[in-house]
Phi, psi and omega in degrees: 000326174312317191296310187247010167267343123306326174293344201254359164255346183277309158321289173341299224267335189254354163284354143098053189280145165281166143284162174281342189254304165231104210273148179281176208253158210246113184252126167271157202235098171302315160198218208198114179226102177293149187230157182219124187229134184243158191311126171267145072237351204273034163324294173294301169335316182275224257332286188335300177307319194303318197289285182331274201294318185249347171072069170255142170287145169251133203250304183211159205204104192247118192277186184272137197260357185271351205245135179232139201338308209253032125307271150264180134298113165317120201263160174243142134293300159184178200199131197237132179241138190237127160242141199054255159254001178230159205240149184230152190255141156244166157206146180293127200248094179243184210264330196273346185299071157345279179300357200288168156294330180239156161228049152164143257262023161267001203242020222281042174247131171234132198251118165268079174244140200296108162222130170306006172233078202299302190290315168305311193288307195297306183313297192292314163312290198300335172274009169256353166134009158291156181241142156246161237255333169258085181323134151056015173229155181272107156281145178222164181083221164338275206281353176287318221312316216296344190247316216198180184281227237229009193205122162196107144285138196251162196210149179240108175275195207263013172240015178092002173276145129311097185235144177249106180271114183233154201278160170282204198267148188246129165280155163272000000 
């Protein structure tokens, strides 16, 4: 019996199971928000379509903070929209954005998911084959805001995906 619980720790281990001397750190996940970014200005248009068509909630709502209402057209950062039980982000996609994760609104999903321990989720994703796209930094404040509450790391997984791991939201 001694017997096949080393063989069955040896598998574990080459299937690329932790050992017991380094068990990786145990990251929870809170939810999962796929973000959709569309060309701008129609950010609000698909939310208006969103509402209309699936009888989706606008949950919370971060306009571009360079933009001002009675200027310009308001640009979204982002608008977390909920259906049923899961909530999804749009956001306005411009030419001027830097910062966005993709840069263009055919490439336009980006997967946000929430967890309090942001840097062990970036850790454990990049040794399993993510790549991350700002090497060795964490964002906070504003620009983390347009995805997730006050921390996000951004990581490209080995298929072309865009994923943001970010601490949630903090109520207010």
């Amino acid at each position: 019996m001694a017997e096949e619980a080393q063989d069955g720790g040896a598998i574990e281990a080459e299937n690329g199971g932790a050992t017991k001397e380094a068990t990786p750190a145990t990251v929870v996940f809170t939810a999962v928000k796929p973000q959709l970014f569309v060309d701008a200005p129609k950010a609000n248009d698909a939310v208006l379509f969103y509402k209309a068509a699936f009888g989706a909630e606008e949950v919370t709502r971060v306009n571009h903070p360079k933009r001002k209402a009675e200027q310009d057209i308001p640009l979204i950062l982002s608008v977390e929209l909920k259906l049923g039980s899961v909530s999804f982000l749009v956001s306005d996609l411009t030419d001027e954005d830097s910062a966005a994760p993709v840069k263009t609104a055919s490439a336009g999903c980006v997967f946000c998911l929430e967890t309090e321990d942001v840097e062990a989720a970036v850790t454990k994703a990049v040794s399993a084959g993510a790549v991350s796209v700002s090497v060795g930094e964490i964002a906070e404040g504003d620009a983390a805001a347009a995805c997730c509450g006050g921390r996000v790391g951004k990581l490209n997984d080995p298929y072309g995906n865009v994923w943001m791991i970010c601490s949630p939201v903090k109520k207010c």
